[in-house]
ZALOTI-145382 format. One record per atom (N, C-alpha, C): atom name; residue in three letters; x, y negated, z. Coordinates in pm, whole numbers, plus 32768, in hexadecimal, padded with zeros to 4 digits. Atoms other than C-alpha are relative to their C-alpha. Last residue first. Layout:
REM ZALOTI-145382
+------+------+------+------+------+
! fimi ! gufi !    X !    Y !    Z !
+------+------+------+------+------+
!   CA !  ala !    X !    Y !    Z !
...
+------+------+------+------+------+
REM end
This chain:
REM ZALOTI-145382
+------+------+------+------+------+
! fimi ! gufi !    X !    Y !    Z !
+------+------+------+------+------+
!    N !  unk ! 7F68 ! 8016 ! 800B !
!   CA !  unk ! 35C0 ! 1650 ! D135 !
!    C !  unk ! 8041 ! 8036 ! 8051 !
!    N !  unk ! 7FC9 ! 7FE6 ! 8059 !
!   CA !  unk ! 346C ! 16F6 ! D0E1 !
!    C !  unk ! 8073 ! 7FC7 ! 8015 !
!    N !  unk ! 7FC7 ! 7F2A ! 8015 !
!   CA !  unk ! 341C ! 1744 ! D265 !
!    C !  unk ! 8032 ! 7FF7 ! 7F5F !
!    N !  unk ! 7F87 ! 7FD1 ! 7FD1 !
!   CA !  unk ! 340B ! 15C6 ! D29C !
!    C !  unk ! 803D ! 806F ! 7FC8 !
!    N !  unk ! 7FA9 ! 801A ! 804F !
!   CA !  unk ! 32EF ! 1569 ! D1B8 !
!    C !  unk ! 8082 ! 8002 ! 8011 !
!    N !  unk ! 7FE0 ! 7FB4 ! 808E !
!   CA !  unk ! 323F ! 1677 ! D255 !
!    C !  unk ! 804E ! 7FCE ! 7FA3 !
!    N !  unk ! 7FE6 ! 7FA0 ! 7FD3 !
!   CA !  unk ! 325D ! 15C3 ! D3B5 !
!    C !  unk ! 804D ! 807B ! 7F68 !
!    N !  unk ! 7F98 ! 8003 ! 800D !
!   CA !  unk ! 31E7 ! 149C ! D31B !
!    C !  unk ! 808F ! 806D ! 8030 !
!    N !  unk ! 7F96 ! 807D ! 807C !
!   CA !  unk ! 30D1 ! 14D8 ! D2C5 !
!    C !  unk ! 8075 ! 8008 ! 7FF8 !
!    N !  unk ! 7FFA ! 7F79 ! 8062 !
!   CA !  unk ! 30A4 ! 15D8 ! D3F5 !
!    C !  unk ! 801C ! 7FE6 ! 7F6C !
!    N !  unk ! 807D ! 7FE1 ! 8061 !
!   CA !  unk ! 3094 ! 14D6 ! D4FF !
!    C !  unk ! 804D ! 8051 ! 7FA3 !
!    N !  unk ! 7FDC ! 8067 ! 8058 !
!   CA !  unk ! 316E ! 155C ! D61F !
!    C !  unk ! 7F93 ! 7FFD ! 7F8D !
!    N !  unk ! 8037 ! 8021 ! 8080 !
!   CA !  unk ! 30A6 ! 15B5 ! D751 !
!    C !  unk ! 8039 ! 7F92 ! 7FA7 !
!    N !  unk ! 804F ! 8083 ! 8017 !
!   CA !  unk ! 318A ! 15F8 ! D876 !
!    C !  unk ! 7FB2 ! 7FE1 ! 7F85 !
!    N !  unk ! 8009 ! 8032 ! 7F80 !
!   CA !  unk ! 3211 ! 1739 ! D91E !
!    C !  unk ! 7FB8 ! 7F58 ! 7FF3 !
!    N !  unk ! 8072 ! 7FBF ! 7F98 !
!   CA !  unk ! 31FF ! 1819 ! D808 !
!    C !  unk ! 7FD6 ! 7FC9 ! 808D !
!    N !  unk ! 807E ! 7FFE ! 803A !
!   CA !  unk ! 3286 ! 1726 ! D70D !
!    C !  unk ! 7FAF ! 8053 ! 804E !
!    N !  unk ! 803D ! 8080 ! 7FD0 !
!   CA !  unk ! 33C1 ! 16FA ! D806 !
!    C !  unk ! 7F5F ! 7FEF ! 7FCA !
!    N !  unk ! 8094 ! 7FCE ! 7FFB !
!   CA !  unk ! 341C ! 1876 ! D7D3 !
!    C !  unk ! 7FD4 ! 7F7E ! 8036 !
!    N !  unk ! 8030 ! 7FF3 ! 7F90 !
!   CA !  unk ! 3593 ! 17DD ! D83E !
!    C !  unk ! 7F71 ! 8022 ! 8001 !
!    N !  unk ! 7FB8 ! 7F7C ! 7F9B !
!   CA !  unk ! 363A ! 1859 ! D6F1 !
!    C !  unk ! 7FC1 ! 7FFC ! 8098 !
!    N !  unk ! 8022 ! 7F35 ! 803D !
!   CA !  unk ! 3500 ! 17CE ! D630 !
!    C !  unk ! 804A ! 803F ! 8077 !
!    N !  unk ! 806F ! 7FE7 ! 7FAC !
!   CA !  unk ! 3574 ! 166F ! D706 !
!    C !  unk ! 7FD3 ! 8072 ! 7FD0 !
!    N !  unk ! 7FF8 ! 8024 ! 7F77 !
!   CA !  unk ! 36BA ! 165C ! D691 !
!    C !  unk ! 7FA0 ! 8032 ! 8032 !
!    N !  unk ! 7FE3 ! 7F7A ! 801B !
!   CA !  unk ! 3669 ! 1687 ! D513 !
!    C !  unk ! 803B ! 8041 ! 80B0 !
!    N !  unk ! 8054 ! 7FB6 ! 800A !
!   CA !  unk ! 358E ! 1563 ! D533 !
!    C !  unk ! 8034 ! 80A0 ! 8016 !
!    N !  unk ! 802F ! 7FEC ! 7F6C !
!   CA !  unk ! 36A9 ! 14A7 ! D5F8 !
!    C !  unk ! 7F7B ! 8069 ! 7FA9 !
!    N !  unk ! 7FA9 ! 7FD3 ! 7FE0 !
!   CA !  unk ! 3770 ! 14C7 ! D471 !
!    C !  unk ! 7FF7 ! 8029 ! 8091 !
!    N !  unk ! 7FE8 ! 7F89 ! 800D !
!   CA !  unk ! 3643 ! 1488 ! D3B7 !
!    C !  unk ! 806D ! 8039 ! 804A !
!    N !  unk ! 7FB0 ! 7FCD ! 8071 !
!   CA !  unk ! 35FC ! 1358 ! D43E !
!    C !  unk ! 8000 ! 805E ! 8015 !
!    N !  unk ! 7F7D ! 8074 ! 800E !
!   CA !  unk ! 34E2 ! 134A ! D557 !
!    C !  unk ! 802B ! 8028 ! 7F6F !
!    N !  unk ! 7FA3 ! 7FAB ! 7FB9 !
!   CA !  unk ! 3391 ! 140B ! D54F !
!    C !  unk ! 8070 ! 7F8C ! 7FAF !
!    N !  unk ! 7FE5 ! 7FDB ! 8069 !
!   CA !  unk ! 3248 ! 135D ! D58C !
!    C !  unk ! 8083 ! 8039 ! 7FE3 !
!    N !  unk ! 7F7C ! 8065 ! 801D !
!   CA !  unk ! 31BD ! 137F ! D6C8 !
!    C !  unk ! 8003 ! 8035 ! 7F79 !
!    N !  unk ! 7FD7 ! 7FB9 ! 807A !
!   CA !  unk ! 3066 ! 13C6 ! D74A !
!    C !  unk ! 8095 ! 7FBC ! 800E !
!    N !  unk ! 7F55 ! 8020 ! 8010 !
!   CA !  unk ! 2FE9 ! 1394 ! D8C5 !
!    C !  unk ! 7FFF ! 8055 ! 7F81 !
!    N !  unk ! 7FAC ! 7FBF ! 8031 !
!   CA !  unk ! 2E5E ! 13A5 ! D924 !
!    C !  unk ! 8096 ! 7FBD ! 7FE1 !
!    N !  unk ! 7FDD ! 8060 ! 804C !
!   CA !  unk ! 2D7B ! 1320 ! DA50 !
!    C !  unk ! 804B ! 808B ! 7F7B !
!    N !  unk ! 8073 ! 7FF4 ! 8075 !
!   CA !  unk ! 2CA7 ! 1402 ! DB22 !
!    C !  unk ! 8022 ! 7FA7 ! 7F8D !
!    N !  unk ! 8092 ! 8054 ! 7FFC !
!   CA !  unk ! 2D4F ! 136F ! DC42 !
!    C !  unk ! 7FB7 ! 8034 ! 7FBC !
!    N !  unk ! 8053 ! 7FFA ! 7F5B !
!   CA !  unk ! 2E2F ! 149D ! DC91 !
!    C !  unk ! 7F8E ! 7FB6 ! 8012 !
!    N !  unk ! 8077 ! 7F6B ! 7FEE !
!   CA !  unk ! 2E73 ! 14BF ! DAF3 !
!    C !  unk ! 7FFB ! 8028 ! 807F !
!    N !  unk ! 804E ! 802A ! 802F !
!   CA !  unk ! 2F37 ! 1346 ! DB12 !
!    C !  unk ! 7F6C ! 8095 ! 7FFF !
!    N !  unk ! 802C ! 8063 ! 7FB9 !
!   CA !  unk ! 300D ! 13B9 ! DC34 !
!    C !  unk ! 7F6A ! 7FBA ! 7FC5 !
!    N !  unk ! 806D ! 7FAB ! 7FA8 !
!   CA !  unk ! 3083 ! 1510 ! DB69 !
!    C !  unk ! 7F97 ! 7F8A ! 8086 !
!    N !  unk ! 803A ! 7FC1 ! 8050 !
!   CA !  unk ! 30FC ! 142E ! DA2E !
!    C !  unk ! 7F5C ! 8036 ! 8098 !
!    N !  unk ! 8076 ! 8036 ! 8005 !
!   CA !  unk ! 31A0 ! 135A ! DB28 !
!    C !  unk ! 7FBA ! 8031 ! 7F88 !
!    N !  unk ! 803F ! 800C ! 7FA9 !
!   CA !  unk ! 3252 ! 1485 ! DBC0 !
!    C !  unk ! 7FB1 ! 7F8E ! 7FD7 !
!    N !  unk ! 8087 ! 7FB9 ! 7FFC !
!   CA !  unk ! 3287 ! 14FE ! DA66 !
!    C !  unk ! 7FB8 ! 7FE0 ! 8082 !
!    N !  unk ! 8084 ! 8006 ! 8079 !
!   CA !  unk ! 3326 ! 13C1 ! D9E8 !
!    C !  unk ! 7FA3 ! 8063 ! 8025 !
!    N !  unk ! 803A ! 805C ! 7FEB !
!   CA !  unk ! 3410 ! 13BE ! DB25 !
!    C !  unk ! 7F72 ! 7FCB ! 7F9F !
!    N !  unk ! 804E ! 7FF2 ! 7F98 !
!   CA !  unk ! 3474 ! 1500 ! DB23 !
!    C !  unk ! 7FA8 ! 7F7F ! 803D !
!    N !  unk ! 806E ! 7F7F ! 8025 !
!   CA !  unk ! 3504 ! 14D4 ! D9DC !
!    C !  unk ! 7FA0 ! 8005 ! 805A !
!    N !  unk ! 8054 ! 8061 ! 8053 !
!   CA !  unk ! 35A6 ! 1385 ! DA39 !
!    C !  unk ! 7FBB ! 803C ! 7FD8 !
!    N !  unk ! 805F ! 805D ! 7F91 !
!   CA !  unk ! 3644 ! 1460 ! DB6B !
!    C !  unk ! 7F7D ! 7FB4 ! 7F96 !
!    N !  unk ! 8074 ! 7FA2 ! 7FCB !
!   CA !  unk ! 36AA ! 157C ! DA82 !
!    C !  unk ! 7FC6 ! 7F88 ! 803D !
!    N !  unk ! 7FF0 ! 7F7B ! 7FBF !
!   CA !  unk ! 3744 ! 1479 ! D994 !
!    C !  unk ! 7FCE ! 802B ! 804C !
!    N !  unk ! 8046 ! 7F9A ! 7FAC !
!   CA !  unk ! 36EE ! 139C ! D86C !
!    C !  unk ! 800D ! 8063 ! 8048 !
!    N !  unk ! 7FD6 ! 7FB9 ! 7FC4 !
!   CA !  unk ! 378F ! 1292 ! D790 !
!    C !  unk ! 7FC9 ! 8049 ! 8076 !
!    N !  unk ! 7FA6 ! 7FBC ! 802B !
!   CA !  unk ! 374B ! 11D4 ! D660 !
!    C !  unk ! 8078 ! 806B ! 8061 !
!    N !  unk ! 7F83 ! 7FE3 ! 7FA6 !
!   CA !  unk ! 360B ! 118C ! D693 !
!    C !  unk ! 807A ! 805D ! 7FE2 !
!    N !  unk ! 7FCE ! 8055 ! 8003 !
!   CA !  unk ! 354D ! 10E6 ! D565 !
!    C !  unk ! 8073 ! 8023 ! 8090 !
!    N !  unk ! 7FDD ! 800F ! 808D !
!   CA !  unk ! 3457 ! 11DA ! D4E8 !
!    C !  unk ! 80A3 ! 7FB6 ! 8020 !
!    N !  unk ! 7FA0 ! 7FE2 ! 7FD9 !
!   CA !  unk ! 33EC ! 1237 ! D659 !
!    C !  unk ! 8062 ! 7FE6 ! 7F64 !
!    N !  unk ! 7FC4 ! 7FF7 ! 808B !
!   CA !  unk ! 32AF ! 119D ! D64A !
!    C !  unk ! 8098 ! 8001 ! 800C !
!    N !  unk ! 7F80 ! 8021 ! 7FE4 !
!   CA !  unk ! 31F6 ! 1216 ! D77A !
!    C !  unk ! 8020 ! 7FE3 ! 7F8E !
!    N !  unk ! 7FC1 ! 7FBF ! 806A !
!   CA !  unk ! 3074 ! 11F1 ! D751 !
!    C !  unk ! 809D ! 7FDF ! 7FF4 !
!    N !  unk ! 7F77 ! 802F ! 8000 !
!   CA !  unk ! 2FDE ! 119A ! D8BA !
!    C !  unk ! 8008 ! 8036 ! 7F49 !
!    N !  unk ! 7FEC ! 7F9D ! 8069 !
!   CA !  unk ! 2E5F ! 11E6 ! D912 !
!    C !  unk ! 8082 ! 7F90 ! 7FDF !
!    N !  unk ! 8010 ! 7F3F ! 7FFC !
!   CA !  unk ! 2DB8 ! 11B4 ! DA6F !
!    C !  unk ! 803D ! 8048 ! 7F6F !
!    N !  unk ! 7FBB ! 7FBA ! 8088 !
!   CA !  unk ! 2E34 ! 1039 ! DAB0 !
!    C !  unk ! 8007 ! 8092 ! 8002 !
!    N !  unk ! 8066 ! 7FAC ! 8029 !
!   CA !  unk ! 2D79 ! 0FAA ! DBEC !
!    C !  unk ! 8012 ! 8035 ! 7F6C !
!    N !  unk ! 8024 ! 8068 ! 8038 !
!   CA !  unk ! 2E84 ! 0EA3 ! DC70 !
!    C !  unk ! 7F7E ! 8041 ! 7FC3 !
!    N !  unk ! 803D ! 8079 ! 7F89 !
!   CA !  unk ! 2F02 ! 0FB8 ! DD6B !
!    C !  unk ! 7F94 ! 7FA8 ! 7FBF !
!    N !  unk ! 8047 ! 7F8E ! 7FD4 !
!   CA !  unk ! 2F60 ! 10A0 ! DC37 !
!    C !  unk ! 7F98 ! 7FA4 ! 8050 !
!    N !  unk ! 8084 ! 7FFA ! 808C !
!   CA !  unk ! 300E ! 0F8A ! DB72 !
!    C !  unk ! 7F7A ! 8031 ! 803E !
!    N !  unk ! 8032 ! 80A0 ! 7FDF !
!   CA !  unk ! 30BD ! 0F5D ! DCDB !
!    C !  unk ! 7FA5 ! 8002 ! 7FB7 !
!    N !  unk ! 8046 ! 7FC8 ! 7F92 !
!   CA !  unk ! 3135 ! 1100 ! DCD9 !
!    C !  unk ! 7F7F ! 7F5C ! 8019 !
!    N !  unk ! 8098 ! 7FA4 ! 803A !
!   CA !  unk ! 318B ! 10C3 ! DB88 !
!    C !  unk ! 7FBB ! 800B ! 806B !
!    N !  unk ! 804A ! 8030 ! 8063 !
!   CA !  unk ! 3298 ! 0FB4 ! DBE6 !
!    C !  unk ! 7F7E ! 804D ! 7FC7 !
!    N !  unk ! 804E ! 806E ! 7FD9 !
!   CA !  unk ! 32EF ! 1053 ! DCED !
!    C !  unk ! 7FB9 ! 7FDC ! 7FCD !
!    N !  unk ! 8051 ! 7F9B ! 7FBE !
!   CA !  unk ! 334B ! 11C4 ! DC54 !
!    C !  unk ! 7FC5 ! 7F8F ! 803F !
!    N !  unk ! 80A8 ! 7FD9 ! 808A !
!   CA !  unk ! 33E8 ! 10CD ! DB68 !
!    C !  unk ! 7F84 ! 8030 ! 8067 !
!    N !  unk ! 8028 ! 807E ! 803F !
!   CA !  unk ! 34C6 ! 1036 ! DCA3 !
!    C !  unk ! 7FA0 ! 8023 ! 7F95 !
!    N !  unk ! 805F ! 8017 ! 7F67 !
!   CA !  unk ! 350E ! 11AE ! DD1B !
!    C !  unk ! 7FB0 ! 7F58 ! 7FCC !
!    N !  unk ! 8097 ! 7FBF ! 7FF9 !
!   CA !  unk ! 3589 ! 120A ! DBCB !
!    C !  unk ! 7FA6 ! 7FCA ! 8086 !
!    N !  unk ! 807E ! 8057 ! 8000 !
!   CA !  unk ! 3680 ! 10EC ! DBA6 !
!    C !  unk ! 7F7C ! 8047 ! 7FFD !
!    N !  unk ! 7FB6 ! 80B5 ! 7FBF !
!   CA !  unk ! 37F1 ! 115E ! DC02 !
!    C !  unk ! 7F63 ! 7FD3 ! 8020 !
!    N !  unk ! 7FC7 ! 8018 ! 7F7B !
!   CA !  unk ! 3797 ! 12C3 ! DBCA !
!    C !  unk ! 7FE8 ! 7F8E ! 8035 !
!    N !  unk ! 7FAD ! 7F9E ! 8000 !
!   CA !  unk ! 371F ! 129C ! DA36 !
!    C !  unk ! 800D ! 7FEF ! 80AA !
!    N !  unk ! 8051 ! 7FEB ! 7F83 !
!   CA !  unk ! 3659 ! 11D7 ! D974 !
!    C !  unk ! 8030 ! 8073 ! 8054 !
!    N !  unk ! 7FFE ! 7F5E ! 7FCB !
!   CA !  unk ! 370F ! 1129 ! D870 !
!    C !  unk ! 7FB5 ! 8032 ! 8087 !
!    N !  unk ! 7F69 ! 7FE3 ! 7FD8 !
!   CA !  unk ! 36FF ! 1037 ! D774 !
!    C !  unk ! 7FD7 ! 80AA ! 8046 !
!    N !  unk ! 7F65 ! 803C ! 8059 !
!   CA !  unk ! 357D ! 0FC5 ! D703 !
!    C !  unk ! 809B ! 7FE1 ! 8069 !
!    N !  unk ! 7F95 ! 7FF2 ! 7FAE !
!   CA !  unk ! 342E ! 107B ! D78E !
!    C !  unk ! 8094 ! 7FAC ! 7FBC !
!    N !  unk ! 7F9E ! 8017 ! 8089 !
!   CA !  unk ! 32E7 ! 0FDC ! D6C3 !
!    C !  unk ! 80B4 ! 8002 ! 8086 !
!    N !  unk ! 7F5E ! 8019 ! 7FC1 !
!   CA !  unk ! 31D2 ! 100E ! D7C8 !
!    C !  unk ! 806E ! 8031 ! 7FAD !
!    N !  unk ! 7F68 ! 7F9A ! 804B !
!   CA !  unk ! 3086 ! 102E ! D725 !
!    C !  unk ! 8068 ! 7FBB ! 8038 !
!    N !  unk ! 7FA5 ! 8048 ! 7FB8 !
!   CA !  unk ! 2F7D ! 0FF6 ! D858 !
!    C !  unk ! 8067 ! 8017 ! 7FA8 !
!    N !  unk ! 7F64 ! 7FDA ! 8039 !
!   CA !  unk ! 2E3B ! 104F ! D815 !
!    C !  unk ! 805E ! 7FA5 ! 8005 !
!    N !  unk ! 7FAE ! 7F8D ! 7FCD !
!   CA !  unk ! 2D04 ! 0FE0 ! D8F2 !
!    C !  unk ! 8086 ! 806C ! 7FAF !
!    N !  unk ! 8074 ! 7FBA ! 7F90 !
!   CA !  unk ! 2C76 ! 0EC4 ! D810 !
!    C !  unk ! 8054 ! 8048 ! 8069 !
!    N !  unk ! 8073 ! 8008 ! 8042 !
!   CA !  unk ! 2DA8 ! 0E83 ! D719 !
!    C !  unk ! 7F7E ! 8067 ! 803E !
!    N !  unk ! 806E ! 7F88 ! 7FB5 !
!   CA !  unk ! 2EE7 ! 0E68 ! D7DA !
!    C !  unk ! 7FA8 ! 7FC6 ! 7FA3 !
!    N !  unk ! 807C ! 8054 ! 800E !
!   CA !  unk ! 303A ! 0E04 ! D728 !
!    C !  unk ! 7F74 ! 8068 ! 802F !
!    N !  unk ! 809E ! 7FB2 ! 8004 !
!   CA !  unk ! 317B ! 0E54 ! D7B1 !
!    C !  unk ! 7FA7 ! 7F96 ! 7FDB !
!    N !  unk ! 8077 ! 800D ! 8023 !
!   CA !  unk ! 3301 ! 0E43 ! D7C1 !
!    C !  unk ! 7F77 ! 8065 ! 7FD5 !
!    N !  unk ! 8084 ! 7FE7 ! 801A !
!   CA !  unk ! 33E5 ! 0EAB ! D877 !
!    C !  unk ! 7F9E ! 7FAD ! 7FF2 !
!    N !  unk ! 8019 ! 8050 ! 803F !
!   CA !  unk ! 3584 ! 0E90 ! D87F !
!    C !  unk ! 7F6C ! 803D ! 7FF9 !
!    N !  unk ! 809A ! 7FF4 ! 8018 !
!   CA !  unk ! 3624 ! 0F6C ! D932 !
!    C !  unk ! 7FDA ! 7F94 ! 7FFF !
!    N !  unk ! 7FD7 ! 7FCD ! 808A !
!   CA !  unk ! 37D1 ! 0F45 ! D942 !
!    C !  unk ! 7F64 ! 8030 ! 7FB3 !
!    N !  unk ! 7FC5 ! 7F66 ! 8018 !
!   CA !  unk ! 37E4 ! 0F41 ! DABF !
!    C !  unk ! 800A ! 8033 ! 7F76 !
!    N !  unk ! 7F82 ! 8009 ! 7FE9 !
!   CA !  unk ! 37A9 ! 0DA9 ! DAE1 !
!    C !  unk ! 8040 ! 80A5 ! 7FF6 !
!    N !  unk ! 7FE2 ! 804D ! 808B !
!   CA !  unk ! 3639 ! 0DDA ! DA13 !
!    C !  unk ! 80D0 ! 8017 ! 8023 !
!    N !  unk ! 7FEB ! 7F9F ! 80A0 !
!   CA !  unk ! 35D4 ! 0ED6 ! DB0A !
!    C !  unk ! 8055 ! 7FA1 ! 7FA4 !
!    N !  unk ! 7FA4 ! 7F98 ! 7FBF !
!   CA !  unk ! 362D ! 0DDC ! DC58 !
!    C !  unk ! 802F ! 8071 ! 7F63 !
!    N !  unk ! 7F81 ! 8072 ! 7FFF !
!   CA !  unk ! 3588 ! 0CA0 ! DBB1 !
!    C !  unk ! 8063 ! 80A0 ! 802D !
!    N !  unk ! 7FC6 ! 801C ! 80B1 !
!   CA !  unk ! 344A ! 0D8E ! DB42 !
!    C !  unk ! 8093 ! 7FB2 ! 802C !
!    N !  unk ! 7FD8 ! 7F76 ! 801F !
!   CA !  unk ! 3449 ! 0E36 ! DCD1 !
!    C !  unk ! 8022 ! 7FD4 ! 7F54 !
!    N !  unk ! 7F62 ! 7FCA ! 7FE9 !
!   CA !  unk ! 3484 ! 0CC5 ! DD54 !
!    C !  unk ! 8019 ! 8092 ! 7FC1 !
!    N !  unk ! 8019 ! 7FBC ! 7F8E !
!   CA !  unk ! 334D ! 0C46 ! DCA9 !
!    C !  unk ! 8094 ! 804C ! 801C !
!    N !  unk ! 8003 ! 7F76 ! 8001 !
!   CA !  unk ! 33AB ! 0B54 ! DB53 !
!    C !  unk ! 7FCC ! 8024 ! 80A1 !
!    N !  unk ! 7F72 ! 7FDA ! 7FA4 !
!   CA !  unk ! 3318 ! 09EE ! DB96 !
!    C !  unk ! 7FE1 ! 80C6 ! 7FD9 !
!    N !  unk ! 7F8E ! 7FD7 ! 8096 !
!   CA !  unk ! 31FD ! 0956 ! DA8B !
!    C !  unk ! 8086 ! 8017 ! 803F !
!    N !  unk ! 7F65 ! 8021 ! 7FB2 !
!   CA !  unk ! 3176 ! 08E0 ! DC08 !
!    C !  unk ! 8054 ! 7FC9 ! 7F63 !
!    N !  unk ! 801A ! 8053 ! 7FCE !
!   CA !  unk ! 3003 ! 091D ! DBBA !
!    C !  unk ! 8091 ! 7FBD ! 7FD6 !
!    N !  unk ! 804E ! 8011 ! 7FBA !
!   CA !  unk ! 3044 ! 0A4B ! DAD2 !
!    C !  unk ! 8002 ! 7F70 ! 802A !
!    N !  unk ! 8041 ! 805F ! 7FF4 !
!   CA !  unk ! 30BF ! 0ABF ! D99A !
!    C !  unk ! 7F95 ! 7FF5 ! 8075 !
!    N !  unk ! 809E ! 8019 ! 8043 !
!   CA !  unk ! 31A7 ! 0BBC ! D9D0 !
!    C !  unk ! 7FC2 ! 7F8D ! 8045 !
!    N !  unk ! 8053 ! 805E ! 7FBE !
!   CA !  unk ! 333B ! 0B80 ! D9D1 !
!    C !  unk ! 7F58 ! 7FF0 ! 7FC8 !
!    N !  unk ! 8074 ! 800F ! 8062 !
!   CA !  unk ! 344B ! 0C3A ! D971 !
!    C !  unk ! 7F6F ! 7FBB ! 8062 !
!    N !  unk ! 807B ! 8007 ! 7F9E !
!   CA !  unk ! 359A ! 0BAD ! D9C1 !
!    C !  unk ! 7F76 ! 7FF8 ! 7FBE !
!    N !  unk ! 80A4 ! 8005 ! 803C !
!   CA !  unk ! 36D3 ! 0C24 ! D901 !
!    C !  unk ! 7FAE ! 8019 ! 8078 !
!    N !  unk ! 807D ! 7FD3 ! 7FAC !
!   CA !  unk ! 380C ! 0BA0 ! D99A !
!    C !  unk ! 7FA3 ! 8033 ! 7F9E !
!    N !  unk ! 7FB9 ! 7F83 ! 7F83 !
!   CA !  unk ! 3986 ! 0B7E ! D92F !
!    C !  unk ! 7F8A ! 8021 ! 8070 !
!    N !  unk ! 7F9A ! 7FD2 ! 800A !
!   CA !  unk ! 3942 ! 0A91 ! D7E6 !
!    C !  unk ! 8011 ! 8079 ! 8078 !
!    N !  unk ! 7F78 ! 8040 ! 8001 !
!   CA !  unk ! 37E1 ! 0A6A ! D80B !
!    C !  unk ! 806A ! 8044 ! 7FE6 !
!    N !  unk ! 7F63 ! 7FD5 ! 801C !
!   CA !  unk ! 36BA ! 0B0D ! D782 !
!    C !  unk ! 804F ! 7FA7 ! 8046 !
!    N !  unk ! 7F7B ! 8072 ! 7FE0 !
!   CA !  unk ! 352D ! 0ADD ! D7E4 !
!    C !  unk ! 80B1 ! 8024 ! 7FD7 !
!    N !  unk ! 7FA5 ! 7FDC ! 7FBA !
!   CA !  unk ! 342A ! 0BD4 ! D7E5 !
!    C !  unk ! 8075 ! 7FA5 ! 7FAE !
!    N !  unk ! 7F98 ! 804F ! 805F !
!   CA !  unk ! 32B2 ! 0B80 ! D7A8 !
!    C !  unk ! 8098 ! 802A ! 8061 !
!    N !  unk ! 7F83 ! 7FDC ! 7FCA !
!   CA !  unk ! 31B7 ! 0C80 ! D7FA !
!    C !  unk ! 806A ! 7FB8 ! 7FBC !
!    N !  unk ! 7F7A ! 7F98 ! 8044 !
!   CA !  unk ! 303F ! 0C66 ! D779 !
!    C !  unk ! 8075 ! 7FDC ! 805E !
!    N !  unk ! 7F8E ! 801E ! 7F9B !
!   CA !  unk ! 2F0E ! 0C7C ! D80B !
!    C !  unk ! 8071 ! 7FFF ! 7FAB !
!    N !  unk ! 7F81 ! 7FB9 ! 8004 !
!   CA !  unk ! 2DE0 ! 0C8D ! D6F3 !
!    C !  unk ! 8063 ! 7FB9 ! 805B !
+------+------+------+------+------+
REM end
């Protein structure tokens, strides 16, 4: 198992995977300074990625890195965990399905799980479940609140 350690300071968060160096990569040092925060743990070829703050304009292009690298490294299956972001707009949208649609070019897959209830009700209005596989667990335990 890989895992993903992420760091706090007062007026930085730096996340930082375990490698040679134990140094963040400029696209995690760049996300972290826009208010994205990511963690992950890999197990074989899956990749759960644990989203935390916001993902939005400022820092979609930097994710769209960050997945695009996972990708590079030979990572064919992602699981978004969106439980924990507390902010989401068209760009951060377009940014989950373009690495949704990156992982199903290799033959890989992309799930997510669905944020608070208050971005869940967000994404319905943008037909987001038709554009990315949410799991269905939790999906249903949405629709009763």
């Amino acid at each position: 198992m890989f895992s993903f350690a992420v760091a706090f300071s007062r007026n930085n968060i730096a996340a930082t995977v375990q490698n040679k160096n134990n140094q963040p990569s400029e696209v995690e040092r760049k996300m972290s300074q826009t208010g994205l925060m990511v963690g992950l743990s890999i197990e074989e070829q899956t990749v759960n990625i644990r989203l935390v703050g916001k993902l939005t304009a400022r820092n979609a292009t930097h994710f769209k890195l960050f997945v695009k690298t996972l990708i590079e490294r030979g990572y064919s299956s992602c699981l978004f965990d969106l439980a924990n972001l507390t902010e989401l707009d068209g760009a951060g949208v377009a940014a989950l399905v373009w690495a949704n649609n990156q992982m199903h070019q290799i033959g890989g897959c992309a799930n997510v799980t669905l944020p608070n209830p208050a971005l869940y009700h967000k994404l319905l209005s943008l037909n987001f479940q038709y554009l990315v596989n949410i799991e269905t667990v939790t999906l249903d335990a949405f629709a009763q609140n």
